[in-house]
BAFIMI-858697 format. One record per residue: x, y negated, z negated of N, C-alpha, C in turn; residue number from 0; residue in one letter. Coordinates in steps of 0.001 Angstrom, whole numbers, plus 524288, in hexadecimal, padded with zeros to 5 digits. Atoms other than C-alpha are relative to their C-alpha. Last residue first. Layout:
# BAFIMI-858697
SITE     n.u     n.v     n.w    ca.u    ca.v    ca.w     c.u     c.v     c.w   seq   type
SITE       X       Y       Z       X       Y       Z       X       Y       Z   NUM      a
...
# end
This chain:
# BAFIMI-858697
SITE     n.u     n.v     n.w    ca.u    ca.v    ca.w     c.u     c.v     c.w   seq   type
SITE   803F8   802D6   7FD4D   549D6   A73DC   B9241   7FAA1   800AD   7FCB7   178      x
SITE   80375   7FCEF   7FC8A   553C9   A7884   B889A   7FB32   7FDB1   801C1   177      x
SITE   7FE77   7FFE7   7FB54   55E69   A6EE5   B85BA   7FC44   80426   80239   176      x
SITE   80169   8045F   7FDF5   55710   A6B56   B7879   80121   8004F   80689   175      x
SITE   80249   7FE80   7FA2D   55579   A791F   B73BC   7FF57   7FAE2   801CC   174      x
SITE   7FF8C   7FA80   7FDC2   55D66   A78B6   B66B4   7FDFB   80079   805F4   173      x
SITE   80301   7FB1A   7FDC6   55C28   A6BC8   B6435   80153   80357   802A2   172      x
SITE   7FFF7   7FD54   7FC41   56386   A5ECF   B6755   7FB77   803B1   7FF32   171      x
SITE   8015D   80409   7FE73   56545   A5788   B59FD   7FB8D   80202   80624   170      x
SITE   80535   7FE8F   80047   5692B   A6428   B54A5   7FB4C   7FAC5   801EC   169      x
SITE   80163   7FB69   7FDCD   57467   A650B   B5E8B   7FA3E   800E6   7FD84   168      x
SITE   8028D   801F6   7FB5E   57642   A552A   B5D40   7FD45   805FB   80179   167      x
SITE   8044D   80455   7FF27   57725   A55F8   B4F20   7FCAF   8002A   8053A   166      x
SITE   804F5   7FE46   80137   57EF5   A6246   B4F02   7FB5B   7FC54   7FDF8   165      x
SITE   80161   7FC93   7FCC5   588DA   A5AEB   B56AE   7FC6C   8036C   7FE74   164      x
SITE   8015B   802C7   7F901   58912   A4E54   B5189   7FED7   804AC   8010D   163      x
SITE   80493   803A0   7FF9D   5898E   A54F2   B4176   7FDC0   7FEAB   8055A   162      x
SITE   801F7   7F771   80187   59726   A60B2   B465D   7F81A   7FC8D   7FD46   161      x
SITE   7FE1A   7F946   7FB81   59E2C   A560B   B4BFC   7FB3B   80213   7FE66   160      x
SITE   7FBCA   7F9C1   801A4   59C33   A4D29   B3E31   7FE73   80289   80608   159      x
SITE   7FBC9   801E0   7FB25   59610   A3CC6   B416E   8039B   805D5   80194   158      x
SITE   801E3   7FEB2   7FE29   58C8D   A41B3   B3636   80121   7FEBE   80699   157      x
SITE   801D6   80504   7FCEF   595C5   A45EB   B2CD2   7FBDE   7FFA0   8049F   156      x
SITE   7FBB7   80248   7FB88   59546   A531D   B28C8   7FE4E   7F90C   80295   155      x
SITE   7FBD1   7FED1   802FE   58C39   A5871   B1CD2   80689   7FC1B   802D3   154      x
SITE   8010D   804C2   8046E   57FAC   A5414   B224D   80659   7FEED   7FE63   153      x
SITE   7FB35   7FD70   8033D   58336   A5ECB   B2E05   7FF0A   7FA9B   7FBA5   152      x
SITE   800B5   7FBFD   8025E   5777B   A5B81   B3709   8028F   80166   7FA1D   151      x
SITE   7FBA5   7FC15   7FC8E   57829   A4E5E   B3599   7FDA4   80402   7FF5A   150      x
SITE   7FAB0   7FC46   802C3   56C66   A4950   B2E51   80464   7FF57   80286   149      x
SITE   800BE   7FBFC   80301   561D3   A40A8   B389E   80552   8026C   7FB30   148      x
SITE   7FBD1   7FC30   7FFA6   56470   A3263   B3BED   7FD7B   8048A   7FCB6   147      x
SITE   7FF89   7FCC1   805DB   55686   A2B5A   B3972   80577   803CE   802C2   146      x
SITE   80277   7FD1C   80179   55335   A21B6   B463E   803AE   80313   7FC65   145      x
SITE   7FB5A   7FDC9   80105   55A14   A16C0   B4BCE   7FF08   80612   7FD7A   144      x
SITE   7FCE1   7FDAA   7FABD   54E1A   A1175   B523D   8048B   80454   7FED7   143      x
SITE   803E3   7FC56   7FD4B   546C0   A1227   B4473   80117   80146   8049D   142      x
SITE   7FED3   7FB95   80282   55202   A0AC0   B3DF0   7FD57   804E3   80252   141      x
SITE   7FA90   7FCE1   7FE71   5518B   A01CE   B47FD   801B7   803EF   7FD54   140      x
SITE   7FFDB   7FFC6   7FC11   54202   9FE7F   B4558   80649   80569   80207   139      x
SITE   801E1   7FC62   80144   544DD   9FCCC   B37A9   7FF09   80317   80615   138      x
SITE   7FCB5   7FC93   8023F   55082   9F39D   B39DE   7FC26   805E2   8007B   137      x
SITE   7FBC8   7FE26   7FA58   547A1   9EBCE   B43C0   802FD   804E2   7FD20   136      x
SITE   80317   7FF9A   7FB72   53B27   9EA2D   B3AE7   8030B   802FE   80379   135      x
SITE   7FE14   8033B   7FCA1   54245   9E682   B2E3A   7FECD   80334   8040F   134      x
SITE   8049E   7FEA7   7FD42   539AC   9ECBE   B21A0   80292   7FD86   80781   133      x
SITE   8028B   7F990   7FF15   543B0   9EEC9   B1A9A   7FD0B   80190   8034C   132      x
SITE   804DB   7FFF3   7FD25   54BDF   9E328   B1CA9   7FCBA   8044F   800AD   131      x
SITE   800FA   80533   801C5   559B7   9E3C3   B14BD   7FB25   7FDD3   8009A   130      x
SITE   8014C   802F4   806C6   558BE   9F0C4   B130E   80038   7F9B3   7FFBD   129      x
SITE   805F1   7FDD6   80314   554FC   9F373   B2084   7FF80   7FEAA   7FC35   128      x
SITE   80288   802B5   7FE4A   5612E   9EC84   B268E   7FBB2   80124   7FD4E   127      x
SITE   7FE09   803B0   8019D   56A14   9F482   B1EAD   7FBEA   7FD16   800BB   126      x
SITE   802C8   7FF43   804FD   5635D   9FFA6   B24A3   801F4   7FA70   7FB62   125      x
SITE   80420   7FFDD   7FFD9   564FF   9FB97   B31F4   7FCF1   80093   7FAF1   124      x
SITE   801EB   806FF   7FFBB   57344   9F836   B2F14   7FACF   7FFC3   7FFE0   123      x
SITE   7FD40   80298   80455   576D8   A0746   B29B7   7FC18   7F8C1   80010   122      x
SITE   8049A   7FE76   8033E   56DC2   A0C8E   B357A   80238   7FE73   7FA28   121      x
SITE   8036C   80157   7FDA4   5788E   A05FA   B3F62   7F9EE   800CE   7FA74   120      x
SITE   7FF22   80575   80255   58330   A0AD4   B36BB   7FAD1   7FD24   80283   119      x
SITE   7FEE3   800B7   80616   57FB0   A17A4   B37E0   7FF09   7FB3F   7FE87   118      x
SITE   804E8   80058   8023B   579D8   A16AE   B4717   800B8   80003   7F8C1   117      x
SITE   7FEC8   7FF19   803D0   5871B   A1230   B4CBB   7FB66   7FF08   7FC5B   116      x
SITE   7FF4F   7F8E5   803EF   584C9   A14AA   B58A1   80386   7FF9A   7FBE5   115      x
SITE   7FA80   801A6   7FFC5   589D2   A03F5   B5ED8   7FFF3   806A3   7FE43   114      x
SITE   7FDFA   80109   7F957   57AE7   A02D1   B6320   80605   8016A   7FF7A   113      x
SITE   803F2   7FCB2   7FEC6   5760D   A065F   B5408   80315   80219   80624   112      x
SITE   7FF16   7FB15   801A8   57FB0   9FDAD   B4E60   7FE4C   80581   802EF   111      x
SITE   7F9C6   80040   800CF   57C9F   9F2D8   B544E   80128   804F2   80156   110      x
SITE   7FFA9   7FFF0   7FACE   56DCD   9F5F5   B52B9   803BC   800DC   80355   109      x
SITE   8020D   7FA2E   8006D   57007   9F863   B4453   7FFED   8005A   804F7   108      x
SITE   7FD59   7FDD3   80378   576FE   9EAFC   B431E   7FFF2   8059F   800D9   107      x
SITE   7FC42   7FFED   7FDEC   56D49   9E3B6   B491E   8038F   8030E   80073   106      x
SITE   8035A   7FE44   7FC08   5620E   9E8FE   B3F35   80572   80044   804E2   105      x
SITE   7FDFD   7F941   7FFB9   56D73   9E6B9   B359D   7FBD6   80099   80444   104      x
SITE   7FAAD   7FF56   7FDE0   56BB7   9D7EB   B3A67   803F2   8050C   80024   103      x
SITE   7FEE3   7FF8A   7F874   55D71   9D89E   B3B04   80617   801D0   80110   102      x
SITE   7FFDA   7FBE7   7FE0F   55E2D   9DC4F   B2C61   800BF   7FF27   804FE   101      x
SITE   80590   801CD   7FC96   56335   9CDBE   B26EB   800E7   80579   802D3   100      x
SITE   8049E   8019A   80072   56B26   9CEDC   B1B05   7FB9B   80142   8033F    99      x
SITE   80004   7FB32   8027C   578AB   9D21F   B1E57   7F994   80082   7FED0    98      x
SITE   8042A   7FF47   7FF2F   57A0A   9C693   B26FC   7FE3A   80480   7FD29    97      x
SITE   801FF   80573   8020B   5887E   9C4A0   B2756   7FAC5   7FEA3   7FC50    96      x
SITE   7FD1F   800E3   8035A   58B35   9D25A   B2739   7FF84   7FB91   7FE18    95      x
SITE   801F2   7FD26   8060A   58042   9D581   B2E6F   8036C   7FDE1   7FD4D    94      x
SITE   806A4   80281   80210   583ED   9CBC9   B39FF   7FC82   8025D   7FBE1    93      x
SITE   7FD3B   8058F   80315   59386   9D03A   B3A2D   7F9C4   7FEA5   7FE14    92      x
SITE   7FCF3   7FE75   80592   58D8F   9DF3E   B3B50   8015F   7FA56   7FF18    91      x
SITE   8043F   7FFCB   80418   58516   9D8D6   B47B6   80197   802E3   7FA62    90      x
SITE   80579   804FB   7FF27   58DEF   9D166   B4E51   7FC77   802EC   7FB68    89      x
SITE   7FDC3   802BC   804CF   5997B   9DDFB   B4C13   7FBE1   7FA40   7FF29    88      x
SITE   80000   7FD71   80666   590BF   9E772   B51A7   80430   7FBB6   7FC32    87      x
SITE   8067B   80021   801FB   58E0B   9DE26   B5E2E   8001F   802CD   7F9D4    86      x
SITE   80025   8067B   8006B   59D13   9DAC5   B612F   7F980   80086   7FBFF    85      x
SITE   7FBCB   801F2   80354   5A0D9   9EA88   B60B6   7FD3B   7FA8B   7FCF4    84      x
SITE   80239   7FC38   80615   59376   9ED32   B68C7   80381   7FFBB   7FBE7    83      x
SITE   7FFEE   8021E   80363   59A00   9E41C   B73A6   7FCD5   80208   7FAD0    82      x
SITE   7FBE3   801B4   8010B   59E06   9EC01   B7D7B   8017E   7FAD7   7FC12    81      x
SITE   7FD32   7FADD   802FC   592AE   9F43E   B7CBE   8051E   7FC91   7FF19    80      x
SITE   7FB9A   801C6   7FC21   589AC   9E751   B81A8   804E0   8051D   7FC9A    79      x
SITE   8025C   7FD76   7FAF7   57B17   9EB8F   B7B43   805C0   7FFDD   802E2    78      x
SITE   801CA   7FB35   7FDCF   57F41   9E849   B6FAD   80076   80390   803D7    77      x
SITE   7FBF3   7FD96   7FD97   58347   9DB9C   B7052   7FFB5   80532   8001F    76      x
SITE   80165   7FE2C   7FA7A   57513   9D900   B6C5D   80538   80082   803B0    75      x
SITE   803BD   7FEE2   7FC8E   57639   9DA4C   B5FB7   7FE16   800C1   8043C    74      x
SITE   7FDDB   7FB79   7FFE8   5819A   9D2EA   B5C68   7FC19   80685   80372    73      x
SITE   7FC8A   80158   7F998   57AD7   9C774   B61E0   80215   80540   7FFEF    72      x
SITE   802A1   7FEBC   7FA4C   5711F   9CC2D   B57BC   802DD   7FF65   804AF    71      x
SITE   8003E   7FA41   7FFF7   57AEB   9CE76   B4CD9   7FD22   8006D   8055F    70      x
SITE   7FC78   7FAB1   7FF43   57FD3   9C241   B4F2A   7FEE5   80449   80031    69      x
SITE   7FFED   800F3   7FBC2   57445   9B7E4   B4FB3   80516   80591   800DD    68      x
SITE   80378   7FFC5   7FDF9   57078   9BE71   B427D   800F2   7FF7F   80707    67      x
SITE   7FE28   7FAA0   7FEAA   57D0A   9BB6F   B3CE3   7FBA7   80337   80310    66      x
SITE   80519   7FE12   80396   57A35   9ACBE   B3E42   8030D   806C3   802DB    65      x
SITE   80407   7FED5   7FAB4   586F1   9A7FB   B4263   7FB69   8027B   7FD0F    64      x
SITE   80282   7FC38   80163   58EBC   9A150   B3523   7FB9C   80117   80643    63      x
SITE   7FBBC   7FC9E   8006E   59777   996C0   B39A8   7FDD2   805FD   7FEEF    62      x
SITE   80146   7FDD4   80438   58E22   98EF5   B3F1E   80387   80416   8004D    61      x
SITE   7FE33   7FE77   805FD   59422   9858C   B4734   7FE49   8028C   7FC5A    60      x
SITE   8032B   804D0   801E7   587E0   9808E   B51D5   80597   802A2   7F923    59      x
SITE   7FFB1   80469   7FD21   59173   98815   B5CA6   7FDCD   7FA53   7FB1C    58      x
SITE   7F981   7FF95   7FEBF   592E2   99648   B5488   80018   7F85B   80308    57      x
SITE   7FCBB   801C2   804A5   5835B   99437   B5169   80593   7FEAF   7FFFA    56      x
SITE   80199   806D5   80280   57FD3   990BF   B5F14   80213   7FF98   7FB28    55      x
SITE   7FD8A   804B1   7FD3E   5897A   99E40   B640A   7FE3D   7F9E7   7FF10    54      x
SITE   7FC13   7FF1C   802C6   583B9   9A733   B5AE4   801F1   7FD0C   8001F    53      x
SITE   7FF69   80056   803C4   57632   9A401   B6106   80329   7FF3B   7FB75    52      x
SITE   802E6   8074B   8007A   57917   9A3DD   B6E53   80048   7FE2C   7FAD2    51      x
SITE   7F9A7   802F5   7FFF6   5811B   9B1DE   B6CC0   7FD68   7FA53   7FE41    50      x
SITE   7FBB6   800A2   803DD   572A0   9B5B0   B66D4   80436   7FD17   8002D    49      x
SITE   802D6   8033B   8039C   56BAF   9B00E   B7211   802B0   800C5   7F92C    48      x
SITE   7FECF   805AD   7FDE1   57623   9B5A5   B7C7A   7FE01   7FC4B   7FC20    47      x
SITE   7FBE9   7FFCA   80262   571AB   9C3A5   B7550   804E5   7FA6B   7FFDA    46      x
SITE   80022   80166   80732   56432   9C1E9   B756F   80520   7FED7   7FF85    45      x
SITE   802A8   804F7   8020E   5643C   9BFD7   B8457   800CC   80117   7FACD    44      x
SITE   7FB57   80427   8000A   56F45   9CB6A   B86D9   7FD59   7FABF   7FF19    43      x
SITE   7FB4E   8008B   801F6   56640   9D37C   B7F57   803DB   7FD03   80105    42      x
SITE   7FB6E   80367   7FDE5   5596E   9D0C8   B840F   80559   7FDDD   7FEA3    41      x
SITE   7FB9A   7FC91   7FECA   55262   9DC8C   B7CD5   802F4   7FC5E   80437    40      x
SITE   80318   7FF31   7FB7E   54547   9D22B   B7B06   8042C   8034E   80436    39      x
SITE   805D5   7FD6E   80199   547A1   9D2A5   B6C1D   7FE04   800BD   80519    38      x
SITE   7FDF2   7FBDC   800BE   55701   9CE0E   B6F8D   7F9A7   80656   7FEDC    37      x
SITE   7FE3C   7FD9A   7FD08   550A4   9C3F4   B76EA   801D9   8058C   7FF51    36      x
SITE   802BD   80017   7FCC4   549A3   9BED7   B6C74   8014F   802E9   80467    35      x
SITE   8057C   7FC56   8009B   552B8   9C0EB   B639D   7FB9B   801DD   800E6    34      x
SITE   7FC48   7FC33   7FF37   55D6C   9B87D   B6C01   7FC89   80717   7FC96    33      x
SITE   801DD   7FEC8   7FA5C   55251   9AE76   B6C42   80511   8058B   800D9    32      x
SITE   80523   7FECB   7FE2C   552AD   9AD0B   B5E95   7FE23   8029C   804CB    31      x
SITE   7FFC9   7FB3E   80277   56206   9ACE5   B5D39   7F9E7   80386   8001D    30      x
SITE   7FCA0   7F920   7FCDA   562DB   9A419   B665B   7FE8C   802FA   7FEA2    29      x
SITE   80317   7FE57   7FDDC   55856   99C38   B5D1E   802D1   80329   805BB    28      x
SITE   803E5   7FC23   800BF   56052   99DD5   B52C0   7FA50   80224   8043E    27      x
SITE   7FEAE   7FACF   7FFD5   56BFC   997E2   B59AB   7FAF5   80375   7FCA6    26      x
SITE   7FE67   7FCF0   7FBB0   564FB   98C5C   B5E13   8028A   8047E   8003C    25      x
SITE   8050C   7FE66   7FBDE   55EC1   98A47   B5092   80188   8031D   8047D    24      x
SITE   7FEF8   804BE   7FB4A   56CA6   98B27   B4836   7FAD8   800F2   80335    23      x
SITE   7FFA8   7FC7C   7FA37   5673E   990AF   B3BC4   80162   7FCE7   8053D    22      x
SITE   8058E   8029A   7FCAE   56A32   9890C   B2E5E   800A1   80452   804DF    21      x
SITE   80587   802FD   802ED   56FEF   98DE7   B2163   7FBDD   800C5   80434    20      x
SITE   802AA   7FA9D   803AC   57D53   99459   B2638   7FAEF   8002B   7FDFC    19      x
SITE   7FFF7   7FC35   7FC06   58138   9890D   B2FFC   7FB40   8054E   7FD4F    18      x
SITE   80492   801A7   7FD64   57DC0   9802D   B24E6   7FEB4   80430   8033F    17      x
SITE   804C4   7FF2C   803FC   586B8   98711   B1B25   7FABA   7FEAE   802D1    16      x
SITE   801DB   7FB05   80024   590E7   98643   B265F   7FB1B   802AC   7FBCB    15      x
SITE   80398   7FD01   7FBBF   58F18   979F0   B2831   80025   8048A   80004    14      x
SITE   7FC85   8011E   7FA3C   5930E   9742F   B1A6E   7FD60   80459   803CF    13      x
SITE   7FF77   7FA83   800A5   58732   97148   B0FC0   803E1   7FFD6   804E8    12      x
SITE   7FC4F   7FD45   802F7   585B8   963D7   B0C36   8028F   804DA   80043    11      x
SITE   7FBB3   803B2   7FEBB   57D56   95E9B   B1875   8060C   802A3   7FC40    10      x
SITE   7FC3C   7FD55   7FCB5   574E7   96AC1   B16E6   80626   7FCA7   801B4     9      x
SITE   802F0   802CD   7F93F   57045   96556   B0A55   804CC   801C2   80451     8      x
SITE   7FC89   80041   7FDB0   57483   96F83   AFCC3   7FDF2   7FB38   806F3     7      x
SITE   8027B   8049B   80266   5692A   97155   AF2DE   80382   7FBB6   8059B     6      x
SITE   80041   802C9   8065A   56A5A   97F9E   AF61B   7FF00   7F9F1   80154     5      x
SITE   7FC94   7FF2C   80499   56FEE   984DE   B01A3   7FFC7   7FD68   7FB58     4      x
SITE   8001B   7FB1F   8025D   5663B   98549   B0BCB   80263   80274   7FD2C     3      x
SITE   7FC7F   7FC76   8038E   56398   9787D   B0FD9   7FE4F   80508   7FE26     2      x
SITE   801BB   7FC9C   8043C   55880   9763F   B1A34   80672   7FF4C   7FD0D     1      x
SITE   7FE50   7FA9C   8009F   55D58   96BFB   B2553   7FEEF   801B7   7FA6D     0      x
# end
């Protein structure tokens, strides 16, 4: 085994330092095939391959879960409404840990996105950007999510009565209900 703490041999170091160092195989390659699946829109397959994943580390003692395997499990609870609670907190615990790695605001923004809450949603996406500028998926989702216009009323919040409704009236058009 590699050390990765200095001069230190893994024998000397206690298991949770190991845990934290090395990758468990069988849970990374869940986690492989759970991206695989999730890339071939087989959600309840990716999502069994994540749990899989969470579940070898949690069994081989690592006290630390890869936050990675979380956000994505988180990720694909999604789709189940009665668990969108369980899924936004998976992938906010997996940034927080993980602050670093854009996929996981990519996650994050998606989340978000599915739960309408496009503020915060375009908050994480941009987060994600600065850490990765050039990052493929973020740029992508920014481009689905497309450019919020003004309010009308700048002046008034944009959640204001009197903003929604002359949003949607000029949103609409003068002659839209005419054939």
């Amino acid at each position: 085994m590699k050390s990765t703490s200095g001069s230190l041999a893994p024998e000397s170091r206690s298991s949770a330092e190991r845990g934290a160092a090395t990758l468990c195989r069988p849970a990374e390659e869940a986690f492989r095939k759970g991206l695989y699946s999730l890339k071939n829109a087989e959600l309840p397959v990716a999502r069994a391959y994540f749990e899989a994943a969470i579940q070898i580390e949690r069994r081989n003692g690592i006290s630390r879960i890869q936050p990675r395997y979380i956000s994505y499990y988180g990720l694909t609870l999604m789709e189940d409404p009665s668990r969108r609670v369980m899924a936004l907190d998976c992938v906010r615990r997996a940034v927080k840990e993980e602050f670093f790695n854009p996929d996981l605001f990519l996650n994050l923004s998606r989340v978000l996105m599915k739960v309408g809450n496009r503020g915060e949603a375009h908050k994480a996406a941009i987060r994600g950007l600065n850490l990765d500028p050039k990052h493929p998926g973020l740029k992508l989702h920014l481009e689905e999510m497309g450019v919020r216009g003004r309010p009308p009323l700048p002046f008034l919040g944009r959640n204001n009565f009197l903003n929604v409704t002359l949003g949607k009236v000029l949103r609409r058009g003068p002659h839209r209900d005419e054939p």
